[in-house]
N, C-alpha and C positions, 0 to 999 in steps of 0.2 A: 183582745186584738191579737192576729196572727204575729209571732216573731220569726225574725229570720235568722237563719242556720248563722250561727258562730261561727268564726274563725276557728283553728286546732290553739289549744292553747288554754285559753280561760272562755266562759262562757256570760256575758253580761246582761243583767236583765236591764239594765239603760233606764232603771228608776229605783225608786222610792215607793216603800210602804207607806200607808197612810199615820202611819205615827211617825213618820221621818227616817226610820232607821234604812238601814240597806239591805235588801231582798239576800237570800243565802247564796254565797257563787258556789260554783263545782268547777276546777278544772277539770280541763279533758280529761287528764291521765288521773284525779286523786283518788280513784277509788287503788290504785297500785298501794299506795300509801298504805293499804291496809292487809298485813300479811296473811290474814286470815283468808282476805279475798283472794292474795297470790296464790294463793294453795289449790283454795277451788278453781280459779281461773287454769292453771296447771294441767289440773286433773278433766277437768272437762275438754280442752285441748285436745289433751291425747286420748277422748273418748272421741271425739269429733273428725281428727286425723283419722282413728281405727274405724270409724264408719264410712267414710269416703274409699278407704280401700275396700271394704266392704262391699259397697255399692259397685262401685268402677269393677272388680272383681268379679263378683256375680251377677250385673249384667253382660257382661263381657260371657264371661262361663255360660250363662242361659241362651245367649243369640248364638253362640259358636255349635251348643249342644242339636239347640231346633229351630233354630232362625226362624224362632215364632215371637212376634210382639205380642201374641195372645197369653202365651208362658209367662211373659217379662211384666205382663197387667197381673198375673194371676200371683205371682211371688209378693207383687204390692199388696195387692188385695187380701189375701191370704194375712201377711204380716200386718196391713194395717186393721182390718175386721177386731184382729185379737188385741189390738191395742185400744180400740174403740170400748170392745167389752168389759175387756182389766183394767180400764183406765181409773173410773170410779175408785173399784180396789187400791189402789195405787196412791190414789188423793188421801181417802181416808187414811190409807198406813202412814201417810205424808202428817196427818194432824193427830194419831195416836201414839207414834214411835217417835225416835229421834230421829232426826232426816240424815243424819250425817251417817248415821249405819243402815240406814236403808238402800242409801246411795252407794255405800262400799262394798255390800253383798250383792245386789242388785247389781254393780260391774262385774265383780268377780263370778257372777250366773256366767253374763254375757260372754266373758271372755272363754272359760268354758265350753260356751256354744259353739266359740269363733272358732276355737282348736280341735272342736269333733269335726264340721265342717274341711278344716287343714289335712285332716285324715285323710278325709274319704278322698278330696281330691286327689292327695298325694298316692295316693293307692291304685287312684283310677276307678274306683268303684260306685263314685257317686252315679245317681239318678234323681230324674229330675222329682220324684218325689221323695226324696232324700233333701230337696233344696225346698220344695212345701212345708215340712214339716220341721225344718229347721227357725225358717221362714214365721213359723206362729209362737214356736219359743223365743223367738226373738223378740216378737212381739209385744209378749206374757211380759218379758223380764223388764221391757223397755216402758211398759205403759207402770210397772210396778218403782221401777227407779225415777221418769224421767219429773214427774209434778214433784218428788221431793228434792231432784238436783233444781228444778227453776225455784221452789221457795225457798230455798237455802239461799238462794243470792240473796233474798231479804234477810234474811235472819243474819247473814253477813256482813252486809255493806248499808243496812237502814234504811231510811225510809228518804233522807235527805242525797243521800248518794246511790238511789235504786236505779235510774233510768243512767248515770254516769255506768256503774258498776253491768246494766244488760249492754251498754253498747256497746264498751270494753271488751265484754263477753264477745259481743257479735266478731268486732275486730281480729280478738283472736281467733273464734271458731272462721273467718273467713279469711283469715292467715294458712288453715289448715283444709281450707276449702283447695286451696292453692298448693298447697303442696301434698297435701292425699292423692287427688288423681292423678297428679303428675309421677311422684315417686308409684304409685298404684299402676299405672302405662309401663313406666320403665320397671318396674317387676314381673311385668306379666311378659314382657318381652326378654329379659336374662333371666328369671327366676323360675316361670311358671306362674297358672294359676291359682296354685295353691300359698304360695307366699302372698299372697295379698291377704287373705286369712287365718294367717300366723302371726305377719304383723300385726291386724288388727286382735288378735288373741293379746300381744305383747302389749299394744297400745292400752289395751284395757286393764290388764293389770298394773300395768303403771299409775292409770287412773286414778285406783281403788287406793293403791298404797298414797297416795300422796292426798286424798279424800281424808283418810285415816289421821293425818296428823295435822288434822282442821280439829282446836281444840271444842271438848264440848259445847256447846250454843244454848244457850235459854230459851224453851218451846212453853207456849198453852198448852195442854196440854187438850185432849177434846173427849169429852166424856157424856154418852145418847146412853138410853137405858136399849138400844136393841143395836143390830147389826145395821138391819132396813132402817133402822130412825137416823141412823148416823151417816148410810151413802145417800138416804133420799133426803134429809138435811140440804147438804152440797147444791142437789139438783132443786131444791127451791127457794135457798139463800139466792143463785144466780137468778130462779125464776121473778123475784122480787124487785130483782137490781136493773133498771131498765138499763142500766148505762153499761152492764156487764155483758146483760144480752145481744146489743148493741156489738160490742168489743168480739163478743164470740162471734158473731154472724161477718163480720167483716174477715177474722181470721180463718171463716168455714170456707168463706167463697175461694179462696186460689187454692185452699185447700182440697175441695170436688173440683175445679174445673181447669187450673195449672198448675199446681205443682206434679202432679203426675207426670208430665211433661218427661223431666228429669229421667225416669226407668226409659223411656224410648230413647234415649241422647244414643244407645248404641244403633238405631234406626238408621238414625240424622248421618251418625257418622259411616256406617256402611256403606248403607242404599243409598244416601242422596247425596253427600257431600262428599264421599269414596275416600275417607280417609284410612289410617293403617291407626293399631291400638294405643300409640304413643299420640298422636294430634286427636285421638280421640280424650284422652286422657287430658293434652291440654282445653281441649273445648270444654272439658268440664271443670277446670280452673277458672271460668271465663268469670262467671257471678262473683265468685270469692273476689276475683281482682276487682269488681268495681264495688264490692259490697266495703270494702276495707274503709275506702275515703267518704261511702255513707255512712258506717258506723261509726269513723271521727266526726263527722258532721251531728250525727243523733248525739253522740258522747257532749256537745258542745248543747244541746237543748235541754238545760237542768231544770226551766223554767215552765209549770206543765202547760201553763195558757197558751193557748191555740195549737194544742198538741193533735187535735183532732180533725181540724183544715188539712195537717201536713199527711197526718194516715190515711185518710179520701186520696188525697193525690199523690201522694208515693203509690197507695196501691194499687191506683189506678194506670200509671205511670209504669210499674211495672209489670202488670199482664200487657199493655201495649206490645212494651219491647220484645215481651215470649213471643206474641202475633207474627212480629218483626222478622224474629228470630226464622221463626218454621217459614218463611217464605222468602229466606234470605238467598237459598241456593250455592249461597259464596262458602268457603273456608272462613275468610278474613270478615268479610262481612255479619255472619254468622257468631264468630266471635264477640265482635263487637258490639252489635244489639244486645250478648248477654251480660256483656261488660256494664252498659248501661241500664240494665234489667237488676243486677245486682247492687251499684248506687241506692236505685228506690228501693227493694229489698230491704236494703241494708234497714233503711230509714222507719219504713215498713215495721218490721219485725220489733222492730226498738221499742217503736212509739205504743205498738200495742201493746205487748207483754208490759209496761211498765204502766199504763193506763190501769191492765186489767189489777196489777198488782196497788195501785194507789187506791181502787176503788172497792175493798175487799177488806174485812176485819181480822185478825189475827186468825181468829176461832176456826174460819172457813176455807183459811188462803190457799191450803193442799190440796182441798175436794174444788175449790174454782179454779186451783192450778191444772187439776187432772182435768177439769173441762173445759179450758184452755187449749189443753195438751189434747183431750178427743177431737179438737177441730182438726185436730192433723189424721186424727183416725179415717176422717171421712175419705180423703187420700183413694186409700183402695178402691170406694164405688169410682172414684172419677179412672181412678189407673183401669178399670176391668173397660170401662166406657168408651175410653179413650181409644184402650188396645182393638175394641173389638170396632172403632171407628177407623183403628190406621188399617184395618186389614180389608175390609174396602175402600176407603178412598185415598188412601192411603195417608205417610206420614206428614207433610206439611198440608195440606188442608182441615185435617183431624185437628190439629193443636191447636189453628188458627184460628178455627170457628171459636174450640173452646175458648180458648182464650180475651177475643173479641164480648163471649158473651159473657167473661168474669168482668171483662171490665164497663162492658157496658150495668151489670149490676151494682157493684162497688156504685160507682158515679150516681144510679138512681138513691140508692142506698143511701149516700149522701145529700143529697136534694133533698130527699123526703124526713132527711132526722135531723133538726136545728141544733136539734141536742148532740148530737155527736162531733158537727161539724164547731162547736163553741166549748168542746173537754179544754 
């Protein structure tokens, strides 16, 4: 039976096990309780703040260079392809290494990357294949680091406090949703835009150190007699798992067909809503602010029954609002649809990651983490698609269509699997 969102506070499951006793509670906040989680919470944070400047930055950088949308698909593209290919690589290293020092050099690449980047700008020398190419290392390090930062929250926070401890997560990272592009706008308008790329260098190192003093963790360790035995393992543990396959296809779809959305926001905010780079900057605060009070919401569902009702219609819910969004025309109004675009988001995001993570054995969890983490790869084809959609028909038609037709899938998608709608 479907349960309804919690209160902030404690989360009740409103019964009894069948032996009498009382089902496990999570408050909202306990996974805090656990210092080991504040660390990584910490450090992910300011991995999350340094990519929003990131973003807001070098979109901002690419539409000022060639006020091509076609450029702004191909940066995605470019960065997500290579995350698509290394991601595998990534999983694996996630179940033969430790993940906590995979996770720590794997920022310390990035940050690296973020300050050669710092350079060029500040010099004036960049080109925009200077921003491709940075663009696919980015990629590399991110599909290499990101499947061992998401199973580390397990290996952290357990199995009873996993979907507490992604919400939290969420909460935070959409804390820094909010305050990235904005502080990111008001940098680029006193600082330049090469400071938005220095912080993010800075954010990332700070990351990595406070990653660092997450004491070691107890791992399986995973051991195939070949390379290909061990990535194509991953890809047929998931192929077996219908409930996984399930979880990844619902994460592919906004993946190819809205989230790409997001690289065009400097579109939205030029050409159609004629804003300057500070109300651009807050428009892309817009989701963080409504994702915050659905990741207190998700934080309060510790209970996993009818977790899969709620991920059908958050998802669905939130391609809607994108629809909404691209044909708002308004400042205010515009904002708002992403305010409530980021709510089901929030919700979204939660329910899944923590489904795919219940439904996964120790041995596998880093190579289905990375195939998790490929749905985001898909990204680029929808970003090249999209771009080469906005440039004829331009940008709120292009997104709306997509978008209509994500969520018209999700929904069938729904309908047609008993099984997913009853996780």
């Amino acid at each position: 039976m479907t349960r309804s969102l919690g209160a902030a506070g404690t989360a009740e499951t409103g019964a009894r096990t069948a032996t009498g006793s009382t089902p496990h509670r999570v408050g909202t906040f306990a996974s805090l309780a656990n210092h080991n989680f504040r660390y990584l919470l910490a450090g992910t944070m300011a991995m999350q703040v340094g990519s929003w400047s990131q973003t807001i930055g070098q979109g901002w950088l690419i539409h000022s260079m060639t006020g091509s949308a076609v450029h702004l698909g191909m940066i995605a593209f470019i960065r997500g392809i290579v995350m698509l290919i290394a991601s595998p690589f990534g999983g694996l290293l996630s179940d033969l290494l430790n993940r906590q020092r995979v996770v720590v050099w794997g920022t310390l690449l990035a940050a690296a990357n973020a300050l050669v980047l710092t350079a060029l700008v500040a010099l004036g020398v960049q080109e925009v294949w200077h921003l491709y190419a940075l663009a696919a290392i980015d990629g590399a390090i991110g599909a290499l680091n990101q499947p061992a930062r998401q199973a580390l929250v397990y290996d952290v926070a357990g199995k009873k406090e996993l979907t507490n401890a992604i919400a939290l997560s969420s909460v935070g990272g959409n804390v820094m949703r909010i305050v990235g592009p904005s502080l990111a706008g008001g940098l680029i308008g006193v600082a330049g835009i090469a400071s938005c790329f220095l912080f993010q260098g800075v954010c990332y190192a700070f990351s990595a150190v406070v990653t660092f003093f997450i004491p070691r963790l107890p791992q399986a360790a995973t051991r195939a007699a070949s390379l290909a035995d061990s990535l194509l393992g991953g890809f047929g543990y998931a192929r077996r798992n219908r409930v996984v396959v399930l979880l990844l296809v619902v994460g592919a779809i906004p993946s190819l067909l809205v989230y790409p959305y997001v690289g065009f926001v400097p579109v939205f905010a030029s050409d159609v809503l004629h804003v300057d780079a500070f109300q651009y900057g807050i428009l892309m605060t817009a989701v963080g602010v409504g994702s915050i009070p659905g990741a207190i919401a998700a934080a309060s569902m510790t209970n996993t029954a009818g977790k899969g009702r709620w991920l059908i219609l958050t998802s669905a819910g939130y391609m809607a609002m994108i629809a909404a969004f691209a044909v708002s025309g308004m400042f205010v109004l515009a904002f708002a649809c992403l305010v409530l675009a980021g709510v089901a988001n929030a919700i979204q995001n939660t329910l899944n990651a923590a489904l795919v993570q219940f439904n996964v054995t120790d041995e596998y969890r880093g190579r289905v983490s990375a195939l998790y983490f490929m749905t985001h790869g898909l990204q680029p084809f929808g970003s090249l698609a999209m771009g080469a959609m906005i440039a004829v028909w331009g940008a709120p038609p292009a997104v709306f269509s997509f978008s209509v037709l994500a969520t018209l899938a999700v929904l069938v998608l729904g309908a047609l699997s008993p099984r997913l709608r009853t996780l």
